[in-house]
N, C-alpha and C positions, 0 to 999 in steps of 0.2 A: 544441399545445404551450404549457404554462404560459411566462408572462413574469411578473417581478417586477421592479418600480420602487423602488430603494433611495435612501435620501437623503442628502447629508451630515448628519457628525455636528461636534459641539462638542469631544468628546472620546470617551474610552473606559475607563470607571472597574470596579472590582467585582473581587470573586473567584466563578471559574467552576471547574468539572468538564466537563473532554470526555469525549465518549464514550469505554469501552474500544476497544485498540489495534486496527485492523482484523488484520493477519498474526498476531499470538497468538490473537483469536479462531477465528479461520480453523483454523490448526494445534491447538484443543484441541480441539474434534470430530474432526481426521482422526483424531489419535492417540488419541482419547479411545476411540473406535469401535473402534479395532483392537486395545485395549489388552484385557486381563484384570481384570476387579473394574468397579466404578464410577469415574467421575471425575466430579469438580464445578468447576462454571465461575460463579464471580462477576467480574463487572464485565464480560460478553458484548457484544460490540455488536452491535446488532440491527438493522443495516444490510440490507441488500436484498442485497447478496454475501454475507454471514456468511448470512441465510439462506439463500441457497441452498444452502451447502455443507449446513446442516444437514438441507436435503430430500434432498439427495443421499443421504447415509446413513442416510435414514427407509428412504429408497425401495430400500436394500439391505439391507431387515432389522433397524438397529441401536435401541433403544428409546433416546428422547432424551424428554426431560420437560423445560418451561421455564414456569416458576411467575412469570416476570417479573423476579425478583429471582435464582435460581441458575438453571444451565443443569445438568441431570446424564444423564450418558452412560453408558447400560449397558454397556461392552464386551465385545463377541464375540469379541476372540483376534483373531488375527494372521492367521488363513483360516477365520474366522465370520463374514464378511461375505457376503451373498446376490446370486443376478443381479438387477439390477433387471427388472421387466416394460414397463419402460417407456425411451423417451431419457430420459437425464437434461439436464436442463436449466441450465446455469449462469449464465443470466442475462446481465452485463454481466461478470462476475468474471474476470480473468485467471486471480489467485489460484487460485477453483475449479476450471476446468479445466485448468489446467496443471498443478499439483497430482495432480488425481483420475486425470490421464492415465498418470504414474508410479504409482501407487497399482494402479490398475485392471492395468496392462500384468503382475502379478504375481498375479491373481487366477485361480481355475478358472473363471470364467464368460466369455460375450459381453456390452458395454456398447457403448452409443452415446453420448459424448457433445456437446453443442452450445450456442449462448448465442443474444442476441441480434443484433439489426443489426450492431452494433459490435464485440462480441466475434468474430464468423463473421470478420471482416476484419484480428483482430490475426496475426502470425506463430506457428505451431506447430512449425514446424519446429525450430526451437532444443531443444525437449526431447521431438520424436518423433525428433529423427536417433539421439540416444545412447538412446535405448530402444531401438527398434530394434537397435542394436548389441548391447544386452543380450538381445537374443532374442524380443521383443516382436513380437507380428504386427500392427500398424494403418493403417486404410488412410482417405484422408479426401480431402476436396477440394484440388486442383491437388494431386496427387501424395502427400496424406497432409500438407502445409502450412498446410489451413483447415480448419477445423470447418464441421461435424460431423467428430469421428473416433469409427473402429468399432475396437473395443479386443478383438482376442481372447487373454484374458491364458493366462500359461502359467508354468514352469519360465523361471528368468531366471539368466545366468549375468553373474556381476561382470564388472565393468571399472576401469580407469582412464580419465577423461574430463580434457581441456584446454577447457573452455570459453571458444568465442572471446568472450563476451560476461560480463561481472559483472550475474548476474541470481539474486536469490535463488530467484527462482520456479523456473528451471532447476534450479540447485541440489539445492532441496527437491524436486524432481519426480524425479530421479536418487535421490536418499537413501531416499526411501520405495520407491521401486522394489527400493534395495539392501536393504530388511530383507527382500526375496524373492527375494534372488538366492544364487547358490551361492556364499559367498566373501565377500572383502572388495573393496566398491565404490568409489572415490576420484573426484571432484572437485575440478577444480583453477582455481581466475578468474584473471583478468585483475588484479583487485584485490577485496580481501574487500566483497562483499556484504552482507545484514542477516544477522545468525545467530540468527534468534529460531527455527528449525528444529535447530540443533545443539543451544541451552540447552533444549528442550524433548525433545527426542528424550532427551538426559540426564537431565533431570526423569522421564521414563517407565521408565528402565532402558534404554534403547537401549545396546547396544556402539560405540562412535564412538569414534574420536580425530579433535583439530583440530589443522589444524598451517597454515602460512604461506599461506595464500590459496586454503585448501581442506580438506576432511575425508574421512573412511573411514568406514564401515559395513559392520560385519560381517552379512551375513544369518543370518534365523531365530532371532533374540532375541527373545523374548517382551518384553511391555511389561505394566505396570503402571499402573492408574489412578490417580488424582491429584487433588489440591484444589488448585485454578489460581487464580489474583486475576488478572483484566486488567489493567493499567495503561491510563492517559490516552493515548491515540493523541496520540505528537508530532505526527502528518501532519494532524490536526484542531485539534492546538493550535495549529502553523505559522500556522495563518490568522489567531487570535488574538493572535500574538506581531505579527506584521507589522502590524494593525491599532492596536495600543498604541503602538507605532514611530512611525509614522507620520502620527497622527493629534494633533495638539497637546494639554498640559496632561493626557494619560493617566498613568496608573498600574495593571494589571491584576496580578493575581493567580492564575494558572492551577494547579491543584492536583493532586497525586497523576499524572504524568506520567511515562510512561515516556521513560528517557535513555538508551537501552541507546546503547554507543558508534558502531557501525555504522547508529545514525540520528541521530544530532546533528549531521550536515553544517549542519542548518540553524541549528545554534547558534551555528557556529565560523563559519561566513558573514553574517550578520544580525550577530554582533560584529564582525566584520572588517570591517565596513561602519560603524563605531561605535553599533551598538546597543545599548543596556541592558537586560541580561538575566543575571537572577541566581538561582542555583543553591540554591535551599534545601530540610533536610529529606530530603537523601539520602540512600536505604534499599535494600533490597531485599526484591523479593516475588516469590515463583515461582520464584526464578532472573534475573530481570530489575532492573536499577537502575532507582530512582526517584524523583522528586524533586517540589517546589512550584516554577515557575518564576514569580519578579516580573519585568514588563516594564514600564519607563517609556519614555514618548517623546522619542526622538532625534532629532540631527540626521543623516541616514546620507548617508555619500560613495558615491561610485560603487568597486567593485573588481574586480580578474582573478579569473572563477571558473574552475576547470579541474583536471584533477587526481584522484589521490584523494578528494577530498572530495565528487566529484560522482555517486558511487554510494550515497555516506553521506543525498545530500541530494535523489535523484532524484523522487521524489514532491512535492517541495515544491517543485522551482522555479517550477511557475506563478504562484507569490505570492511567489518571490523577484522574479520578475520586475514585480510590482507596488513589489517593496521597490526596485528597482534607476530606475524610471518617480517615483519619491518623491527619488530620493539627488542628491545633487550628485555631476555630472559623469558619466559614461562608465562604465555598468559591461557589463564583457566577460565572456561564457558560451561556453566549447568545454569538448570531449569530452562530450558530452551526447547524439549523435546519440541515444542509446535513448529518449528523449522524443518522437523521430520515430511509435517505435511501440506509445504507451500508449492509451489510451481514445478519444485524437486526436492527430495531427500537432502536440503540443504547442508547439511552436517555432513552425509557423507560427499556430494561433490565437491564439497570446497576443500576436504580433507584428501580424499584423492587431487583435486587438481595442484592443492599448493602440494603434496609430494614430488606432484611430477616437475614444480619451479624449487625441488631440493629442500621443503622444508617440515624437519620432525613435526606428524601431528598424532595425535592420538586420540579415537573416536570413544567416543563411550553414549549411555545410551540418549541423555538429555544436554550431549553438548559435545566438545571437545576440550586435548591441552595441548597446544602450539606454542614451540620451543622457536624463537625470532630468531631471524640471520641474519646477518650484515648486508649479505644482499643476495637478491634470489637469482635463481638458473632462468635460461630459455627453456623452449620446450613448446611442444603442441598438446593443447589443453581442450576442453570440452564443456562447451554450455548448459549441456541438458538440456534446451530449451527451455531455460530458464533465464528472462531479461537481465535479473539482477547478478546472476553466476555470472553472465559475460561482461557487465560492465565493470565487477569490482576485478576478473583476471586484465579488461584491460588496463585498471589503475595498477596492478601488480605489475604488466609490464612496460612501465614507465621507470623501475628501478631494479629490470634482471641484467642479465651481465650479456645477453642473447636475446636475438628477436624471440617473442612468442607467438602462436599464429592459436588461434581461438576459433574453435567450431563451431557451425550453428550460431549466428549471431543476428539472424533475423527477427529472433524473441525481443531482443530492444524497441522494435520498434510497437511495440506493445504499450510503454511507460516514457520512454525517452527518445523520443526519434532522431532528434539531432545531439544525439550524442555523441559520435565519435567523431566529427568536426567542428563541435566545441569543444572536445578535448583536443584534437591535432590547435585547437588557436591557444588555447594554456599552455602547450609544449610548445609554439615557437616554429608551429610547422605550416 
């Protein structure tokens, strides 16, 4: 397992481009694939989860070309998709198999799909219970719960679903299901999730309506392909914002970012904490808002996180949690338990890791409270194999008083590949 020793910095200056958004790239192959005609994909992220999805739909047939700069999707129709001869593989990706599971449960063939160490151990059941219900026959480890699942798709009849969790991935695992069901299929959360799956499904022709904390789909609507722009993954820029925050005499300039509303948790919290962060250059492209965010360095307090805002910002807390070990005083995280079960027990590594950079935290069962320091310790910290645990310990040390040296950091290359020499070019190195 790779380790990387990061150093502090002086500051954090420059204007950057993050990679395109991981879940839009994700969603323009699914749909790209099932559509009718072509579609084209600029600003792809070429992460280790995006591709997988894209082998996924090699290995079913669909002809995908990627020249570097576009990504272009032959689509086969809405049941021109093939059995693969092979498991499919998803890697680390939730996204991907969670996704392909709904996808696949409406198809004529058999599929297997499965990931790595750490994928094999997230929960399936959340979006094989309501397949299932829809008529889906899959069966998989501990009772159809873990991956590997075997997908024998088939004739799917609608439903209405209450999901007990706000997860988009559910969600979209349901909606792609309903363009193969008999009828109109509804989803309903607990509080609205990311909707980059309803603005797209729309962008394609999809039949949807959205309505208070959930949508419909009508099945057997044909789609149409599309010329897509990715925007800047906030979930990549996240690290860069908190890094300009917290790092003295910064001023950073992040560009071309996507702000779609049901992901700016981490805007509206990173200011609530009194951050500077400013909105320029808002547009729209694909369907998706867009903007240049400047970020200069703050001083940040500590605040109550909880709420609606914490599905808006779920992906990001690991390096909120960096921002909160920086702020004066006491910041409180509840309703978060689903950080329990992403790539790691996010709650408790990040709570161990900043102990070991010296800073009071205190686990509880749907969050933490992290008492901020003036500036944190060095120390050797640990990934989990999880992308985002290591990128937000290495924005943490950018302001220890000692190098940190960070385990396992080959999971980056999953979401963000060049990220740790766009970060050495923000420090000045």
């Amino acid at each position: 397992m790779k380790s990387i020793t990061v150093q502090p910095a002086s500051s954090v200056k420059g204007e950057i481009i993050v990679p395109g958004d991981k879940s839009i790239s994700h969603r323009s192959i699914m749909l790209g694939a099932i559509a009718n005609g072509v579609t084209t994909v600029r600003g792809f992220l070429r992460g280790e989860d995006n591709m997988a999805t894209m082998s996924a739909f090699r290995a079913m047939g669909v002809r995908i070309e990627d020249d570097g700069e576009t990504v272009t999707i032959y689509g086969q129709g809405l049941h021109g998709l093939k059995e693969p001869t092979d498991i499919v593989d998803c890697g680390n990706s939730g996204t991907s198999i969670r996704l392909l599971t709904g996808l696949l449960a409406g198809q004529s063939f058999f599929s297997v799909v499965t990931g790595d160490q750490y994928l094999r151990k997230r929960p399936m059941k959340r979006v094989v219970e309501p397949l299932v219900r829809m008529g889906a026959r899959i069966m998989g480890r501990d009772k159809g719960t873990l991956a590997p699942l075997a997908i024998t798709g088939g004739a799917l009849n609608a439903i209405g679903y209450e999901s007990p969790v706000s997860s988009a991935q559910v969600k979209s695992a349901i909606m792609l299901a309903g363009l193969y069901a008999d009828g109109e299929t509804s989803v309903r959360e607990p509080t609205l999730s990311r909707d980059h799956s309803e603005r797209m499904f729309r962008l394609f022709g999809a039949s949807l309506e959205v309505f208070k904390n959930g949508v419909t789909v009508r099945g057997g609507t044909e789609l149409t392909g599309q010329e897509i722009g990715v925007p800047g993954d906030i979930s990549s820029a996240a690290f860069f914002m908190v890094a300009a925050l917290i790092t003295p005499g910064s001023e950073l300039l992040i560009s071309n970012v996507g702000i779609n509303p049901t992901r700016t948790g981490i805007i509206d919290i990173l200011r609530s904490m009194g951050g500077s962060l400013e909105l320029l250059h808002e547009r729209e492209v694909s369907g998706e808002p867009v903007a240049d965010i400047l970020v200069r360095s703050s001083r940040l307090k500590g605040i109550q996180i909880s709420g609606d805002v914490v599905p808006r910002a779920i992906d990001e807390f690991p390096v909120i949690c960096v921002a909160a070990a920086c702020a004066e005083g006491r910041t409180t995280v509840r309703d978060a338990k689903e950080l329990r079960v992403k790539e790691t027990d996010r709650i408790a590594a990040m709570a161990a890791n900043l102990r070991t950079l010296g800073v009071a935290v205190e686990e509880c069962d749907d969050g933490m409270d992290i008492v901020g320091t003036e500036r944190l310790g060095g120390g050797a910290v640990e990934s989990c194999g999880d992308h985002r645990i290591a990128m937000s310990l290495a924005v943490a040390s950018l302001v220890a008083q000692g190098e940190v040296s960070i385990r396992d950091v080959e999971c980056v290359a999953t979401s963000f590949p060049s990220f740790f020499p766009l970060l050495d070019q923000v420090a000045g190195r």
